[in-house]
C-alpha positions in Angstrom: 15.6 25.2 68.3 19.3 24.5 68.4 20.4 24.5 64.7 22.1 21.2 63.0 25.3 20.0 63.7 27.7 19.6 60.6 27.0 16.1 60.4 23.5 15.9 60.7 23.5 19.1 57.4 26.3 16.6 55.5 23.3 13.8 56.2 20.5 16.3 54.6 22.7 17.2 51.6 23.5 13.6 51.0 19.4 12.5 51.1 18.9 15.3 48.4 21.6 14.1 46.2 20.3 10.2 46.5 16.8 11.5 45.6 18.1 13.3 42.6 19.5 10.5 41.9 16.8 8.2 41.8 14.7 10.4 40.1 17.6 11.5 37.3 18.1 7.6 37.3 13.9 6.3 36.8 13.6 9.9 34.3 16.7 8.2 32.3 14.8 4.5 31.7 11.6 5.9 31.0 13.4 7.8 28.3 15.2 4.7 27.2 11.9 2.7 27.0 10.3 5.2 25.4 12.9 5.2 22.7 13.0 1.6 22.1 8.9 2.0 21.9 9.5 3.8 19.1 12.6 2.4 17.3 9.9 -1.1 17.8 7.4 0.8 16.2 9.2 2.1 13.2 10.7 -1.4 13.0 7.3 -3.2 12.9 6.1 -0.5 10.4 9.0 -1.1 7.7 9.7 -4.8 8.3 7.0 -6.5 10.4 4.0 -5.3 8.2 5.5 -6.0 5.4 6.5 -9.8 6.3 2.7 -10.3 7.5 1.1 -8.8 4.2 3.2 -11.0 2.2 2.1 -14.1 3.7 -1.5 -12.4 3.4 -0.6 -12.0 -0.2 0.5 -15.0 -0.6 -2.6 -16.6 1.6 -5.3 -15.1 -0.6 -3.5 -16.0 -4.3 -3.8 -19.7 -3.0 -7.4 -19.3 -2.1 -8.1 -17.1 -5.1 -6.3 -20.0 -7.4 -8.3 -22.5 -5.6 -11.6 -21.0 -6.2 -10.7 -20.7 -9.9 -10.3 -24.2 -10.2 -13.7 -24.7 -8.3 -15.7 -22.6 -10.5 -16.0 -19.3 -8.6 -14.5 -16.2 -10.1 -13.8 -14.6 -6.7 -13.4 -15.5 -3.2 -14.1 -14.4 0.3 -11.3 -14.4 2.2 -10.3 -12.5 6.0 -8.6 -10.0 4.2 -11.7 -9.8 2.1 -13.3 -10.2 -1.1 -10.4 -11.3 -3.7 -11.0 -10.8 -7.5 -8.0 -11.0 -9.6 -4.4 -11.0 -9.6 -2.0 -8.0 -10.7 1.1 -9.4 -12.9 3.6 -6.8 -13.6 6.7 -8.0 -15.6 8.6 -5.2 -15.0 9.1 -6.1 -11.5 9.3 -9.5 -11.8 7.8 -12.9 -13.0 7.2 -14.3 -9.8 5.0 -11.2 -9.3 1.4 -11.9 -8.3 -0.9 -9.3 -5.8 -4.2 -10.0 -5.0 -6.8 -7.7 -5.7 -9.8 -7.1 -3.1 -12.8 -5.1 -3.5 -12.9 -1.9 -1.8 -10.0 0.1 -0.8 -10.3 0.0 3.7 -7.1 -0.6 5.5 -7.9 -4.2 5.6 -8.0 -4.7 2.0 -4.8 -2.7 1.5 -2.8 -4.2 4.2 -3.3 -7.3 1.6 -2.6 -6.4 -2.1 -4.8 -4.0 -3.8 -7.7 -2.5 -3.8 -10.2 -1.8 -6.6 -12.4 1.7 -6.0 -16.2 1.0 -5.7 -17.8 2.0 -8.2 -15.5 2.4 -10.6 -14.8 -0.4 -13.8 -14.3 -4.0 -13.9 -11.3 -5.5 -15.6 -11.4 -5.3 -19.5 -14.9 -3.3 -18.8 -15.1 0.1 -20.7 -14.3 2.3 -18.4 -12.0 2.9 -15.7 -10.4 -0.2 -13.7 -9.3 1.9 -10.4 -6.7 0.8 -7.9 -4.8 1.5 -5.3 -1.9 0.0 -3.1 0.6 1.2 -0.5 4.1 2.2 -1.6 5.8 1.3 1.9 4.9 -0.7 4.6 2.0 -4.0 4.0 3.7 -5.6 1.5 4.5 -2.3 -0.8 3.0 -3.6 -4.1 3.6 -0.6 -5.6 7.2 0.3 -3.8 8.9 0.3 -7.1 6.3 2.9 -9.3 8.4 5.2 -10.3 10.3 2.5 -12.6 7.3 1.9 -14.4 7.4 3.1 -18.3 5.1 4.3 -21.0 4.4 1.2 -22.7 4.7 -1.3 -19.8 2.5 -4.6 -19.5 0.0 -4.3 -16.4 -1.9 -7.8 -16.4 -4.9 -8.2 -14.9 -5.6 -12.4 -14.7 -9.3 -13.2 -13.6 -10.2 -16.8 -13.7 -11.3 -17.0 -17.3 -9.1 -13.7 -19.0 -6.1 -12.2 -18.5 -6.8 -8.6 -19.6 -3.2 -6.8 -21.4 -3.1 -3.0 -20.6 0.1 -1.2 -21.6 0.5 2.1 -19.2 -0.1 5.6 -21.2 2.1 7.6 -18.6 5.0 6.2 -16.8 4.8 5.5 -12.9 6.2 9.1 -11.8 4.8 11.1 -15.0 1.6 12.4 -12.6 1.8 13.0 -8.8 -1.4 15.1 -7.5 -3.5 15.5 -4.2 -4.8 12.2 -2.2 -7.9 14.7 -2.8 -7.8 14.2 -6.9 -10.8 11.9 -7.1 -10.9 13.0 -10.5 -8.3 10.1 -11.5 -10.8 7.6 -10.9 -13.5 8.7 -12.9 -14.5 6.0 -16.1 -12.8 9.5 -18.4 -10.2 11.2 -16.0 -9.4 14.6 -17.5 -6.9 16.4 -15.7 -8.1 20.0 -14.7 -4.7 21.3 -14.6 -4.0 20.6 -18.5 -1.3 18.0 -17.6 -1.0 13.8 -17.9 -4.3 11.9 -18.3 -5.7 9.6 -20.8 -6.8 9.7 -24.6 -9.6 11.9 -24.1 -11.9 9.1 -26.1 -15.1 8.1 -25.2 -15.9 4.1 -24.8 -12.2 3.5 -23.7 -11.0 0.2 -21.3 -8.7 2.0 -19.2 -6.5 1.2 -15.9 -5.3 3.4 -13.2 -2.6 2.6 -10.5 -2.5 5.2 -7.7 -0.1 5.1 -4.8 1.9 7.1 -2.5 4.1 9.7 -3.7 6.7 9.3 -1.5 7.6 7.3 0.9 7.7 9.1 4.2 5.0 11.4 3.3 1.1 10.7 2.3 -0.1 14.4 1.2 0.1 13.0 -2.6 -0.2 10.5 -4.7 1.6 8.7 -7.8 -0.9 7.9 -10.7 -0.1 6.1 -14.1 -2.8 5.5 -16.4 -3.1 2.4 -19.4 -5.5 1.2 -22.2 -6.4 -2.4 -22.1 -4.3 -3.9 -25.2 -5.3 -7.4 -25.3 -7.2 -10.2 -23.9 -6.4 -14.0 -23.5 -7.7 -17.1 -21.9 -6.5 -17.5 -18.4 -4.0 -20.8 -18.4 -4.7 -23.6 -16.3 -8.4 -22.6 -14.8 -11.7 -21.8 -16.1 
């Protein structure tokens, strides 16, 4: 078998280097795509679920609202079953979340969500909820500002229930696996934050992320109910 003329080798060499090519060149936009996938992702994470939870929000306070002036004291909605507003003056008077029953993905990627099981507003006992930190509509993105002392209002369609927080908004971080912070009493194991440990109490507990890249923990403040009025402009 004669062997290849100079030419036909330069030929060979040539193919080989257009195939690399090609293949360095298709290697190269899959990278780039899969990149942008995931610049997308983190986008939609930070700003699209947060633009889609508030209108959520802002869906289920009308047709909570509008259900208080028809009589009923909660309301079925897609996001689920509404029952209150959360008003915190601290970050804001136009400051209104919805609070669902239940604490699933769907409830949460809504406003709040209020632990089965676990009190009614203004009940004695312990009115549990939870809310993201970042991402859905971050309810609770500004915790750590909240004080000892703070207003928490809880408006149903007849009262809005006045608790003043007990521990400020960064005072208690535990485990997500601290179930013990929902219980009608929570008494801390460790010896550190909790409530007045007083029987017959009408307590409320916010729990959230502790930080906001990271879900091992969670942020807890706890208040005492402090007052009670009528609800203006329903019942």
């Amino acid at each position: 078998m004669a062997a290849p003329t100079q030419q036909e080798a330069r030929a060979r060499q040539d193919g080989r280097r257009d195939r690399r090519r090609r293949v360095g060149f298709w290697a190269g936009i899959v990278l780039i795509l899969a990149g942008l996938s995931m610049v997308g992702y983190v986008l939609w994470q930070f700003y699209g679920t947060n633009w889609v939870s508030h209108r959520h929000q802002d869906q289920a306070v009308q047709e909570l609202r509008k259900g208080w002036g028809q009589g009923r004291s909660a309301v079925t909605t897609e996001f689920g079953k509404a029952q209150a507003l959360i008003e915190i003056p601290r970050f804001g008077k136009d400051y209104a979340i919805p609070v669902f029953a239940g604490t699933s993905d769907d409830v949460l990627a809504a406003g709040y969500g209020h632990f089965t099981g676990t009190a009614g507003p203004g009940r004695v006992g312990n009115y549990a909820l939870a809310a993201h930190r970042v991402t859905h509509g971050e309810p609770l993105r500004h915790m750590p500002d909240l004080q000892k002392g703070d207003e928490i209002r809880v408006v149903t369609r007849t009262t809005t229930y006045v608790y003043r927080l007990t521990s400020g908004g960064d005072d208690l971080v535990v485990p997500f696996t601290a179930g013990w912070v929902t219980d009608p009493l929570p008494h801390n194991p460790d010896g550190g934050v909790e409530p007045a440990q007083r029987r017959g109490q009408r307590l409320i507990t916010l729990t959230t992320c502790s930080e906001l890249f990271h879900t091992d923990n969670r942020m807890i403040a706890f208040g005492v109910l402090a007052g009670k009025h009528p609800t203006a402009g329903t019942g």
